[in-house]
N, C-alpha and C positions, 0 to 999 in steps of 0.2 A: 441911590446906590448905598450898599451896607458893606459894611468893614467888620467880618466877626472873628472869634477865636476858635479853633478847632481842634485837640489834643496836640496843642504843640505847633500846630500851623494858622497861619491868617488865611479866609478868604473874602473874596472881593465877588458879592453877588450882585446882580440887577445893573451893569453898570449902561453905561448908555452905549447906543452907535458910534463906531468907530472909536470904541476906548481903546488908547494907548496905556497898558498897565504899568505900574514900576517897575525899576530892577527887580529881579530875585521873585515874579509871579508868573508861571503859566496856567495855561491853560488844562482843568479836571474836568472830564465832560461824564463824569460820576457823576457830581452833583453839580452840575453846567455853574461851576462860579473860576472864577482866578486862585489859585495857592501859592503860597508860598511860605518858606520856612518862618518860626514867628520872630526871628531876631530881625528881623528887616523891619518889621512895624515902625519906629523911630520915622527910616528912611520912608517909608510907605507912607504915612499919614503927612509929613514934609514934603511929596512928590503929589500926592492928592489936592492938597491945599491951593499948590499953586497950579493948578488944573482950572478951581476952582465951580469944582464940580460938588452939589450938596451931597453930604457924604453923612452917614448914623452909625456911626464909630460906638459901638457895643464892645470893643474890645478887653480893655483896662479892669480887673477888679483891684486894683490898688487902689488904698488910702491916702488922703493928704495926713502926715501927722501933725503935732506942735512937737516937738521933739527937743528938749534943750538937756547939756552935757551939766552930770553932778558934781559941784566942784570940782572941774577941768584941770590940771596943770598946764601952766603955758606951754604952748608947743615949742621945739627944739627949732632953730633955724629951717635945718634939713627937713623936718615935720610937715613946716610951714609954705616953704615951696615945692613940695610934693602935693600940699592940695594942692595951692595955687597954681600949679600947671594942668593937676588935673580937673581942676574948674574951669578953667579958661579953653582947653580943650570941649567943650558944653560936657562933662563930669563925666568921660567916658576915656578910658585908658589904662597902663599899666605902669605901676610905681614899682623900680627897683631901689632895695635898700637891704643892708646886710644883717643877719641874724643878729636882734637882740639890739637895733637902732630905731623901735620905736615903729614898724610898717601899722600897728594896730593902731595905735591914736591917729595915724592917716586915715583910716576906715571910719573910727569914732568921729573926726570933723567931716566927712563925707556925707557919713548919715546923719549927722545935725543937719548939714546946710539941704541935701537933699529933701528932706521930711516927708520921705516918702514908706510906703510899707515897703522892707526889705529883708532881704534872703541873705547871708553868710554861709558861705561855704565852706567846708573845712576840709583836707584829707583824711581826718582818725576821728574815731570818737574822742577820742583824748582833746584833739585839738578842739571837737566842736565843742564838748563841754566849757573848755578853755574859753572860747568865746560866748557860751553860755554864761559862765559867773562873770566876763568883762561887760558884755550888753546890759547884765542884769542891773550889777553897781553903777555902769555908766549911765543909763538914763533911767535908772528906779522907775521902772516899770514890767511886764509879766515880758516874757520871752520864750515863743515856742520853739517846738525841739521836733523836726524829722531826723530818725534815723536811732538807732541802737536800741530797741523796743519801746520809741515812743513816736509817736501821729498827732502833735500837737500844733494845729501849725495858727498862728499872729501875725498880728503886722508884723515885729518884726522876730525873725523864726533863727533857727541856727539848722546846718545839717551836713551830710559827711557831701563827698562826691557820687559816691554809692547811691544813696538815696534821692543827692537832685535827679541822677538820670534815670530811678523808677520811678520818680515821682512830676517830674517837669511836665509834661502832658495834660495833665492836673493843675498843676499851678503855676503854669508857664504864663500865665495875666495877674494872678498874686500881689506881683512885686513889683515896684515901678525902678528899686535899685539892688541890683545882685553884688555881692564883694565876693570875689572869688581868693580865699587863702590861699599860698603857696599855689599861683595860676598855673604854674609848670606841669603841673597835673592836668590841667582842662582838657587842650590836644590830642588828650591822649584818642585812641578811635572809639570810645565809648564815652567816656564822659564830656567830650566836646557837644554830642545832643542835648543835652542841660544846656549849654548855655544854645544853642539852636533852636532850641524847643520854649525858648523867654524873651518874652516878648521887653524884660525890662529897656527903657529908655537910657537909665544911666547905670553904668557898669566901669568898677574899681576892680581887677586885677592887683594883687603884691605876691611878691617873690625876691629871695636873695638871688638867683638862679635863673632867670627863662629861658635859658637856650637847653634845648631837647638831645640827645644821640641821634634820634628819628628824623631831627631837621621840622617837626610839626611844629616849634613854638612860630614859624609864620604863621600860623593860622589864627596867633593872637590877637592881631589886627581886626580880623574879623568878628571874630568870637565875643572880643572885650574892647578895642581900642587898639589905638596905637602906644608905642611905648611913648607915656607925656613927661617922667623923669627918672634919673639912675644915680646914685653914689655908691661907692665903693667901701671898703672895709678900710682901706688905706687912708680913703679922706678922710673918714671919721672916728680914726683911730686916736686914741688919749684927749679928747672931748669927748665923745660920746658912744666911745667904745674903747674895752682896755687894752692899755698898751700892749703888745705882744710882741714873740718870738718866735720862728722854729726853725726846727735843726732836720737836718737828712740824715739819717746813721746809716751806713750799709755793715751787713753781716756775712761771713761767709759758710756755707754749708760744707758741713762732714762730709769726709770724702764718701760715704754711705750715699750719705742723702744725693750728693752730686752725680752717685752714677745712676741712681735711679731717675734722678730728673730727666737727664741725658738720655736716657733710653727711652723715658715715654716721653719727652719731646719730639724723638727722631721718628717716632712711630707716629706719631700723631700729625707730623710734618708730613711725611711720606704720603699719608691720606691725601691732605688738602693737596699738594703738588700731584698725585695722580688724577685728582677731580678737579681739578683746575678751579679751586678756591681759594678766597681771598675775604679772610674773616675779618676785614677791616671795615667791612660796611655789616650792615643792619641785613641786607639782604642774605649777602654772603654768610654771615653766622645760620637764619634761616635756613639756607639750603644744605651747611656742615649738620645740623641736626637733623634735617627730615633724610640725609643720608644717611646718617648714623642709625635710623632705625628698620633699613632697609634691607642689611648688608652686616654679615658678623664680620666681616672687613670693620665696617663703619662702628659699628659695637666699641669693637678693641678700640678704634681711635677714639672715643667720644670717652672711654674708660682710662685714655693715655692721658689725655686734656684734661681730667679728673687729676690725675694721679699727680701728673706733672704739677699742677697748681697747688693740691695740698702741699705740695713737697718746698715748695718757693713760698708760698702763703705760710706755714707755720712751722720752719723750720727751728730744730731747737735751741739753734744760736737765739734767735728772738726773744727766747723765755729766759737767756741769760740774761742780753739787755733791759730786761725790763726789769728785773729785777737791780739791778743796775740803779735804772732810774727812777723805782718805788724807793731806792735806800738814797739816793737824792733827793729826794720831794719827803721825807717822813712825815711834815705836818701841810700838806698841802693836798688839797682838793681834785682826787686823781681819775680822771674819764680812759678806760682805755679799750680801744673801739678793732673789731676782729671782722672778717668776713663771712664766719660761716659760725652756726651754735657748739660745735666740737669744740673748736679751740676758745669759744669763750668760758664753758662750762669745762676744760681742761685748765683753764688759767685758774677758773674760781675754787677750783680743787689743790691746784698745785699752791696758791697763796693767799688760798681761805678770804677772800672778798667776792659780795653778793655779785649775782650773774642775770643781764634781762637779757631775753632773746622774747621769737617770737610766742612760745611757749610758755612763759610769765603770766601769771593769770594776773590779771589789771587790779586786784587788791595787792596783793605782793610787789607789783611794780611800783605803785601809789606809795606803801610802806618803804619797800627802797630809797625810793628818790627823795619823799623827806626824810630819813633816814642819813641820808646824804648831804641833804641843804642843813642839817639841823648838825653835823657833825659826826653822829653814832656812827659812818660809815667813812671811812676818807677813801676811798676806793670803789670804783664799781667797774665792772667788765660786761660789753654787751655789743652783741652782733651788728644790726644794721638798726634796730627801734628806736635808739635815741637820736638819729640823725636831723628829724625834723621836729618841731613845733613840741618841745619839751622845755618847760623852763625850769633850768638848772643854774640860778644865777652863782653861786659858791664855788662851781668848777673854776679851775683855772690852771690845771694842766691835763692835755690830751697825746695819749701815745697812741698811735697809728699802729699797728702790727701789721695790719692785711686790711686790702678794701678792692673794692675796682676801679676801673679808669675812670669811671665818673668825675668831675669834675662838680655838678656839683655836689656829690656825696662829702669832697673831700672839705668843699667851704664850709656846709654843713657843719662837720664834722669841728670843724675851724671856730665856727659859728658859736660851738656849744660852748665855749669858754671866753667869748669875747664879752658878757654883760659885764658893763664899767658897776665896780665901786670903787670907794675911797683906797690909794695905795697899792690896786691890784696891778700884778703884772703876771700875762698868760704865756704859755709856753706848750707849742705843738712839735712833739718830738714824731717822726715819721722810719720806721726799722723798715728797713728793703735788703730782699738776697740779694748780693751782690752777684753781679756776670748769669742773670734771668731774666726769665719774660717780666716778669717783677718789677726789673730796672724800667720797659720800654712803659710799663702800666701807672707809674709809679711820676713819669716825664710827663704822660698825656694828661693825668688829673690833676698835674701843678700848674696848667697852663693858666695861669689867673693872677692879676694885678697882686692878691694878697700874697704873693711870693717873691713879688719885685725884689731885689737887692736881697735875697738868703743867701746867705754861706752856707755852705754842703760840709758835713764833717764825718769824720770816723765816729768807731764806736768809744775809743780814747779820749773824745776831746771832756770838756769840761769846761762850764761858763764861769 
């Protein structure tokens, strides 16, 4: 009996009379053998053994390596028992830990003890390169590169999500350990075939975040593991993450602004109560859009939803407040994070500090950011880009204007200002229209441990 690999699937040829095959194989009577997806291999070749059936496992092109870490630093407590759960689990699971607590030296003792050829995952080019120059110095050795015009691929390789899932098919036998970055990405309905389509035996999952809107982070289990450990931003806050604070400001709008809110909320309401929707779910937004394009009924309303949100999302009490709190922070390292590129690139105009969105060309962004860590800039304003997998260790106050309910956009967000140094103390100010959808959007994304015990204040108060 043969065990091969197939763009991304196993199959199980020649087997004998009456084979009972493992989970996760039917029956191809294309090419009369067993298939099945190739993440099951593990379970497959564990379920074949004890059959005890002679089996010519062709599958694996992984490498064994020697693999050892370059002048290591000791690992943090939390570090430490994040492998050690994810080892004793047989190195297959997912590790929560909060931005800026160290998830990547969990990968770096992974892939020592593993030493196998391995795959890193990343969401951005940015991040992958990130792991690029961490693998490189970590074990002083060459380090291939799928994805952002290079096809370089090594034992051990770096690549976005984009590119595992044009490329897994191919080198879904590669790798014997995948580390999926910020795993909350995997799920999603296209990039979960990456990891479907790999056959790797041990798989590291990290993320501040794994719970999904869509409800998909179940499918982590399967995908990478179960969850094997989690701390929080609260445990590890003033050891190994900086102390922090934040405040709620509410604002109120011009009576202008209030009656145009008011009117494209009523119209926009009037919709969904006529179509009997209810944009609290995933589906329900779906089906308010594919009516909106259906129907100059649905036009207007999808144009009121627009209108209404600009109007509560940046209204111009908020560019008082910040200004507010740019003249309370003078020398202090200022992140302040918008929903949309309008009002970032309004704010960079109105008080002359550089601006990322998604339109930033990745030389200017780079320029920025040290720019910023170096001191030349004490301010930067930008839409939703710097949310994840940016290291900005120098920030240490973040003003909220507008975001979405996300949750975790806003830990994120949180994230970007909690790397500990000496002395630092961080401060996440949060501006919401008062008496809006704002208020309800604003409740959902602070559902999180890192908000336990806040005081709510006016725009008045003062620490």
């Amino acid at each position: 009996m043969r065990l091969l690999y197939d763009e991304g699937t196993l199959l199980i040829k020649d087997p004998p009379p009456d084979f009972e095959p493992p989970s996760g194989f039917a029956w191809d009577g294309r090419v009369d053998a067993w298939r099945a997806q190739a993440h099951h291999y593990r379970a497959a070749v564990e379920a074949l053994k004890r059959q005890d059936i002679p089996l010519k496992d062709t599958v694996p092109r992984y490498s064994r390596l020697t693999l050892s870490l370059h002048d290591p630093p000791d690992p943090h407590p939390h570090q430490q028992e994040a492998f050690d759960a994810w080892a004793e689990r047989g190195c297959r699971g997912v590790v929560v830990l909060p931005t800026g607590s160290g998830k990547s030296h969990v990968a770096l003792m992974a892939l020592a003890h593993v030493r196998r050829s391995a795959l890193v995952v990343a969401p951005t080019i940015d991040l992958m390169n990130q792991w690029y120059d961490l693998l490189t110095k970590a074990f002083d050795r060459e380090v291939g590169i799928l994805g952002g015009g290079y096809h370089e691929v090594r034992d051990l390789t770096v690549t976005t999500y984009d590119s595992a899932y044009m490329h897994m098919d191919r080198y879904g036998n590669a790798f014997g350990l995948v580390v999926f970055d910020e795993v909350h990405h995997l799920p999603g309905e296209f990039y979960s075939h990456a990891a479907e389509m790999s056959i790797a035996p041990y798989r590291l999952g990290l993320t501040a975040t794994p719970e999904r809107a869509d409800g998909r982070h179940v499918l982590l289990d399967a995908l990478v593991g179960p969850l094997v450990y989690a701390r929080g931003i609260r445990d590890l806050s003033g050891d190994y993450l900086a102390e922090y604070t934040t405040e709620r400001m509410e604002v109120s709008m011009v009576a202008e602004e209030r009656a145009v809110y008011e009117a494209a909320h009523a119209e926009y309401r009037e919709f969904l109560e006529s179509h009997r929707l209810s944009v609290g779910t995933a589906d329900g937004w779906k089906r308010f859009v594919m009516l909106s394009a259906q129907s100059s009924a649905g036009r207007r309303a999808m144009l009121a939803y627009q209108r209404y949100r600009r109007v509560a999302l940046g209204t111009a009490a908020k560019l008082r407040v910040l200004e507010d709190l740019l003249k309370r922070h003078p020398r202090d390292r200022v992140l302040i994070f918008t929903n949309d590129n309008e009002t970032a690139y309004t704010i960079s105009q109105e008080f002359l500090v550089p601006a990322i969105t998604h339109q930033t060309r990745t030389r200017e962004r780079k320029a920025v950011l040290e720019g910023f860590n170096r001191g030349d800039y004490l301010t930067v304003v930008t839409s939703k880009v710097l949310n994840e997998g940016v290291n900005i260790p120098e920030a240490n106050v973040a003003v909220v204007l507008s975001g979405s309910g996300s949750i975790r956009e806003h830990v994120q967000r949180l994230g970007r200002i909690l790397r500990r140094r000496e002395g630092k103390q961080a401060v996440l100010y949060e501006v919401v229209s008062k008496n809006t959808v704002e208020d309800q959007i604003s409740r959902r994304r602070r559902r999180h441990e890192a908000y336990d015990g806040e005081q709510p204040s006016g725009i008045g108060r003062r620490p």
